[in-house]
VMD Tcl script that draws the C-alpha trace (Angstrom):
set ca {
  {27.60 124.76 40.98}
  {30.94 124.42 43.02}
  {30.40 128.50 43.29}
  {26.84 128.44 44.49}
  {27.79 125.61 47.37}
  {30.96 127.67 48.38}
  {28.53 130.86 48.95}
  {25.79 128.44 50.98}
  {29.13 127.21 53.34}
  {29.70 131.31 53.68}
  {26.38 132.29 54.33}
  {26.14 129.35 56.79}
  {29.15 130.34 58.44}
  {28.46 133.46 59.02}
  {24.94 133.13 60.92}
  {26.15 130.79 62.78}
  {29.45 132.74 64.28}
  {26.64 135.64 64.81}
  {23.77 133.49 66.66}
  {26.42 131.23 68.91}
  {26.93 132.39 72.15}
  {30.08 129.80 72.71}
  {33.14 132.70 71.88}
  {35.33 129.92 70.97}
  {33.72 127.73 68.64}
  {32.47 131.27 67.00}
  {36.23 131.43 66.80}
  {36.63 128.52 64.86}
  {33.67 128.93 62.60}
  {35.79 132.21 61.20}
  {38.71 129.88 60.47}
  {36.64 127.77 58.54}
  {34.94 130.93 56.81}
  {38.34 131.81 55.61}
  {39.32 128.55 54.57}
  {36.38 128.92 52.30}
  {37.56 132.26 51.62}
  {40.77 131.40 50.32}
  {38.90 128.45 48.12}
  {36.81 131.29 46.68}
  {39.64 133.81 45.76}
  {41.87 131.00 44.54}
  {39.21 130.24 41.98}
  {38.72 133.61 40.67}
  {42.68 133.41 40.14}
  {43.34 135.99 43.05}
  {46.50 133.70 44.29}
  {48.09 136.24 46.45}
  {44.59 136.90 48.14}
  {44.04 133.73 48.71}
  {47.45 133.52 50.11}
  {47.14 136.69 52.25}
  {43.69 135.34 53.30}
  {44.59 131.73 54.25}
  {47.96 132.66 56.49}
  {46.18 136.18 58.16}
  {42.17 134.98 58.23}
  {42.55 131.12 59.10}
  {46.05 131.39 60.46}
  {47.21 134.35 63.16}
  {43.97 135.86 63.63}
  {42.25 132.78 64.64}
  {45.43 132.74 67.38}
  {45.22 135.97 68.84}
  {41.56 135.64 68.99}
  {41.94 132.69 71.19}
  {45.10 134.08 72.82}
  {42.40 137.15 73.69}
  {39.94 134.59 75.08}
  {42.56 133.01 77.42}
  {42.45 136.26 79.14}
  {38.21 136.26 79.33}
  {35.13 134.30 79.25}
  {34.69 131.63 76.77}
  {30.91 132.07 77.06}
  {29.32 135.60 76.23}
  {27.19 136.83 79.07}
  {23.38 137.17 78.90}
  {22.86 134.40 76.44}
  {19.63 133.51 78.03}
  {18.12 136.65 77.16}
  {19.27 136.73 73.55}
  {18.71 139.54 70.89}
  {15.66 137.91 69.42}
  {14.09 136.07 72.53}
  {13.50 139.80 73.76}
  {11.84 140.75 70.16}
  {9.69 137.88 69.86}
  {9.03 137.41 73.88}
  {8.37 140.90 75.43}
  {7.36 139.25 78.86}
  {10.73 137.88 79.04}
  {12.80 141.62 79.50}
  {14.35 143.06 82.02}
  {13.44 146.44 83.81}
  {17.01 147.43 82.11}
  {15.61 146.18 78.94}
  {12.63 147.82 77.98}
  {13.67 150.20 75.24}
  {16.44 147.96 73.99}
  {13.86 146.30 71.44}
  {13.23 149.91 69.64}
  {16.70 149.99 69.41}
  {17.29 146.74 68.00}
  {14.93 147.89 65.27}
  {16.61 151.08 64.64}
  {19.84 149.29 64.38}
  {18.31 146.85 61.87}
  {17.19 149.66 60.10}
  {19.71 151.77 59.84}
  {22.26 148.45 58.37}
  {19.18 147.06 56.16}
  {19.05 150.92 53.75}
  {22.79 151.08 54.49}
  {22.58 147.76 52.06}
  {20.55 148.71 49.78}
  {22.49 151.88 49.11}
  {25.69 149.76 48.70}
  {23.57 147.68 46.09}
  {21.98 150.41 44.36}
  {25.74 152.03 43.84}
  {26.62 148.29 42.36}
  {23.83 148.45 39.26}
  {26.02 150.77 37.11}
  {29.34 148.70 37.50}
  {30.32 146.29 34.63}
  {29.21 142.58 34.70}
  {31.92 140.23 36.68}
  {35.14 139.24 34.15}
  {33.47 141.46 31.27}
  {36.22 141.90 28.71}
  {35.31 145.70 27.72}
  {35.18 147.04 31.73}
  {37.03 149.88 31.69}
  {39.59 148.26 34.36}
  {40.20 145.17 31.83}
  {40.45 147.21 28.84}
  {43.07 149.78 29.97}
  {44.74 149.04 33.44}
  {44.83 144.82 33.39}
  {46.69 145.06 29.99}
  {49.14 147.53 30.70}
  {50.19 145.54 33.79}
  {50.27 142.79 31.80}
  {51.86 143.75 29.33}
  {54.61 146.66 30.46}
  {54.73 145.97 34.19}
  {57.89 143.95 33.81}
  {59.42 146.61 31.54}
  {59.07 149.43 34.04}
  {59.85 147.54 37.39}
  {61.79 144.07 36.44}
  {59.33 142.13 38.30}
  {57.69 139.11 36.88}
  {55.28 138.63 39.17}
  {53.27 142.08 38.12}
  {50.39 142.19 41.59}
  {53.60 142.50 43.26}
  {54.52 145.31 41.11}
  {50.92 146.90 41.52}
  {51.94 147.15 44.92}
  {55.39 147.66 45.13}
  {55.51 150.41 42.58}
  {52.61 151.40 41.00}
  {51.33 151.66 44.24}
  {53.84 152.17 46.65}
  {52.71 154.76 48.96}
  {49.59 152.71 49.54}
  {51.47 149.82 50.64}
  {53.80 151.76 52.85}
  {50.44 153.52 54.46}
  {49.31 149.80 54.85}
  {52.81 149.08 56.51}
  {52.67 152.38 58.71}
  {49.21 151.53 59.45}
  {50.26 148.07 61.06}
  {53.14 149.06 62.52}
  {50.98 151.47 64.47}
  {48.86 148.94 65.49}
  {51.15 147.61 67.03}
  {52.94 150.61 69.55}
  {49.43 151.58 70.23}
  {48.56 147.53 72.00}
  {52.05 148.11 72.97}
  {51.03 151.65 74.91}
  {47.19 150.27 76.00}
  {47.96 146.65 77.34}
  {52.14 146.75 78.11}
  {53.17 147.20 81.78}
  {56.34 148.31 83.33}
  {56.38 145.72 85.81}
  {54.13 143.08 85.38}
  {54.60 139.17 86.63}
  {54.69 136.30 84.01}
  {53.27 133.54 86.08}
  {53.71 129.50 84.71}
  {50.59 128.20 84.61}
  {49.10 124.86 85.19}
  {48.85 124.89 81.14}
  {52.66 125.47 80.69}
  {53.80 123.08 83.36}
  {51.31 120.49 81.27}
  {52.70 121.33 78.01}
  {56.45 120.24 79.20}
  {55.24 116.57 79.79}
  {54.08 116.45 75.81}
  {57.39 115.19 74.68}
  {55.65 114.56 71.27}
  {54.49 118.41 70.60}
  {57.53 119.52 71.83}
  {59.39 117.32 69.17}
  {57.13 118.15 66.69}
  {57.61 121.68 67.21}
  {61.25 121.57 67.01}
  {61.09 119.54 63.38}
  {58.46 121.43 62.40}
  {59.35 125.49 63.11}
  {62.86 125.50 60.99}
  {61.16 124.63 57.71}
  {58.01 127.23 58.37}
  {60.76 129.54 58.77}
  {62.83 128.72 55.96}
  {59.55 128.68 53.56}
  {58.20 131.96 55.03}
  {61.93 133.56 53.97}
  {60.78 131.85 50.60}
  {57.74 133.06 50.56}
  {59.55 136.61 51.28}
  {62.30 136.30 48.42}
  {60.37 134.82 45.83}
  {56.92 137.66 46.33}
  {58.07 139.19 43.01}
  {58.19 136.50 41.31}
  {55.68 133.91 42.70}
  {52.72 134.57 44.45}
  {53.64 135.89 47.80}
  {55.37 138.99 49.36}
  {56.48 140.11 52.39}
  {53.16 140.50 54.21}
  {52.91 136.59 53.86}
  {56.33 135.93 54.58}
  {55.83 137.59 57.77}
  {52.79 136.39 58.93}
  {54.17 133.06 58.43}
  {57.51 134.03 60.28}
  {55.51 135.59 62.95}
  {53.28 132.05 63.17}
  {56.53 130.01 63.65}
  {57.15 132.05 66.79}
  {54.13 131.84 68.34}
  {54.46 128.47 67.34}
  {57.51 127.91 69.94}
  {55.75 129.39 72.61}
  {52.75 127.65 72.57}
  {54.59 124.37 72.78}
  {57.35 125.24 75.25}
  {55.52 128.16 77.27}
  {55.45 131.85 77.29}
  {58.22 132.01 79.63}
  {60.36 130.03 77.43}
  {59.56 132.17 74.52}
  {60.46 135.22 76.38}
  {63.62 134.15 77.38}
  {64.60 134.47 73.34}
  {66.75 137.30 73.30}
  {66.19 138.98 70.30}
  {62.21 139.39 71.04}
  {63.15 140.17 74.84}
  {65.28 143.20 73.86}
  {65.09 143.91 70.38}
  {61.27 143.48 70.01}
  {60.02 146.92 69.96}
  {62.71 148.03 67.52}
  {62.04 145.74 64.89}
  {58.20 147.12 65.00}
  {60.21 149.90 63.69}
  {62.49 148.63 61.73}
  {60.41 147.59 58.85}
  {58.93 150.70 58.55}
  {62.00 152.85 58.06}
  {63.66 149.83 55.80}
  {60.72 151.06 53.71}
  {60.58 154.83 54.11}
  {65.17 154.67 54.01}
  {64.20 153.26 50.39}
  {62.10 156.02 49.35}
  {64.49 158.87 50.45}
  {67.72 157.41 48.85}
  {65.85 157.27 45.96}
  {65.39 160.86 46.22}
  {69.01 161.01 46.84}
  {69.75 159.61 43.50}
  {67.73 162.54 42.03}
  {64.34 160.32 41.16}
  {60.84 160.85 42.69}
  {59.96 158.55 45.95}
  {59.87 155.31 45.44}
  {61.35 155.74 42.24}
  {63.08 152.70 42.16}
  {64.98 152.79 38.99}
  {66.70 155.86 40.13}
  {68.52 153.53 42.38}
  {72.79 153.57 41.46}
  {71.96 149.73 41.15}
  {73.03 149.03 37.87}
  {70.52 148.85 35.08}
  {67.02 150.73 35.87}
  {65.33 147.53 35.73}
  {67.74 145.59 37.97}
  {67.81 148.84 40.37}
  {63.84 148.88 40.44}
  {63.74 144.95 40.97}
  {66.10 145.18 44.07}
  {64.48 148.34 45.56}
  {60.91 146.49 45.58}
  {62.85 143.04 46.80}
  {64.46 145.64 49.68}
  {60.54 146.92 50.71}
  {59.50 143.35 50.87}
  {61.49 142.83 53.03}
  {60.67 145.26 55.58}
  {57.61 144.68 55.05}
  {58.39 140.82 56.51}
  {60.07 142.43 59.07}
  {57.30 144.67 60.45}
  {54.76 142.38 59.82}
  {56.07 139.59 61.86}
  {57.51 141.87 64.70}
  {53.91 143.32 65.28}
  {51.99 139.77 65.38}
  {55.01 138.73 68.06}
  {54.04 141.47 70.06}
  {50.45 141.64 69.79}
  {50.59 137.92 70.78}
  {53.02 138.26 73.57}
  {51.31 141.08 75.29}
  {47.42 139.27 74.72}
  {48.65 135.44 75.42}
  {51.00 136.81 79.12}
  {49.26 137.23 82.61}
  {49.59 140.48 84.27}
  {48.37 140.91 87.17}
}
mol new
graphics top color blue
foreach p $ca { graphics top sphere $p radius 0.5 }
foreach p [lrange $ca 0 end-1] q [lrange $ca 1 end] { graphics top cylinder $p $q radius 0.2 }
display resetview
């Protein structure tokens, strides 16, 4: 029952972010469908989903989005001559819109046997949490039951990751950190003019958020370090960690201003090298491992003492830059959406 009401809330959710026209409160109505989200993964036991889900969905997306928004129109344009107004009310188009019905249809089309594809591929996979799937029968017990063995980490969906799929995660981490130098190349100016606006000179007068802020930001912090140290053996990791770090920053600037948070030195010259620096933490790991005469990524090959201890601290090492580059790349992609070029 508690199953069938979390997929109504989704389903609800996510017509009404499509049909509102209101950019913001379609914002919002994400946040709320990842809340739910993170309620549905934590019940099929998916922790570190429902982790990853309720700091990335809920938490910094739903920031930059609005960070994005500061910079345009709150209301999308043309909402009086919506999508199905022009289906169901011909009279009602434009010159300009004449064919866009029969393309509307197409569209709807093309997406409603791209579905039914996708479900017809879904017939011949096992039943949900059925004990003799091929996935339960052979990989879910030997993670279970060797992954600490071969990597020394309790925690084994951080060793699924870290190890037995390593070069996915550092594509994932490549992939990110690209993200980043390309808003970084698109958006970022030379010269540009960082104005204080009526919002920031506002914000100084709220003694209380400002307090708040200042209590609050040490302990996010200190728990996302947590959150970064203790991946391998709690649910967690350094793509968490980082998010959360990253959060904690943009934190401080929307309390005390953008010009206050740019005045931080580390992120005012040292920004665009810790994009980096996460990256190559990971990559550095993979060729002294070679070095040492294992494979890449071969932790164990580490000169760290025992293979398992060696294996433990070379996963530990990726999370963190993992942390690293996660968290530098939200900074930036915040900083360059939330400032005002002109």
């Amino acid at each position: 029952m508690i199953d069938l009401m979390l997929l109504l809330f989704l389903v609800v959710c996510a017509i009404a972010a499509v049909s509102m026209k209101d950019l913001l409160s379609t914002t919002i109505i994400l946040g709320v469908y990842s809340l739910i989200m993170t309620v549905v993964w934590t019940r099929l036991n998916a922790v570190d989903v429902a982790f990853t889900e309720a700091s990335v969905g809920a938490g910094i997306t739903t920031v930059l989005i609005i960070a994005a928004l500061s910079r345009t129109k709150r209301e999308e344009e043309g909402q009086e001559y919506g999508m199905w107004s022009k289906l169901l009310n011909p009279q009602d188009l434009k010159l300009t819109d004449k064919q866009s019905p029969l393309l509307w249809l197409t569209s709807l089309f093309i997406v409603l046997i791209t579905g039914a594809v996708l479900i017809y591929g879904t017939i011949d996979m096992p039943d949900f949490g059925d004990p003799d799937a091929p996935a339960n029968i052979h990989l879910a017990k030997r993670f279970i039951e060797e992954s600490y063995e071969e990597t020394g980490v309790p925690n084994f969906v951080t060793a699924i990751l870290a190890s037995y799929r390593g070069y996915d995660t550092l594509g994932e981490t490549t992939v990110i950190f690209t993200a980043g130098i390309s808003l970084i190349l698109l958006l970022r100016r030379k010269s540009y003019i960082c104005d204080t606006t009526i919002k920031e000179k506002e914000m100084k007068e709220h003694i209380v958020i400002r307090t708040i802020s200042r209590i609050l930001i040490p302990f996010v912090q200190l728990y996302a370090l947590y959150v970064i140290a203790h991946g391998e053996l709690s649910p967690g990791g350094g793509f968490q960690g980082g998010v959360i770090f990253g959060s904690s920053i943009i934190l401080y600037v929307i309390a005390f201003g953008l010009e206050e948070g740019r005045k931080v030195r580390i992120f005012r010259e040292m920004g665009d090298l810790l994009n980096s620096t996460g990256v190559l933490i990971y990559a550095g790991i993979g060729v002294l491992c070679l070095l040492a005469g294992g494979a890449y990524l071969e932790y164990d090959k580490l000169p760290l003492g025992s293979e398992k201890m060696a294996s433990s601290l070379g996963i530990y090492g990726i999370e963190i830059g993992v942390g690293i580059t996660v968290a530098a790349v939200m900074i930036t992609i915040f900083f360059i959406t939330a400032r005002h070029e002109r």
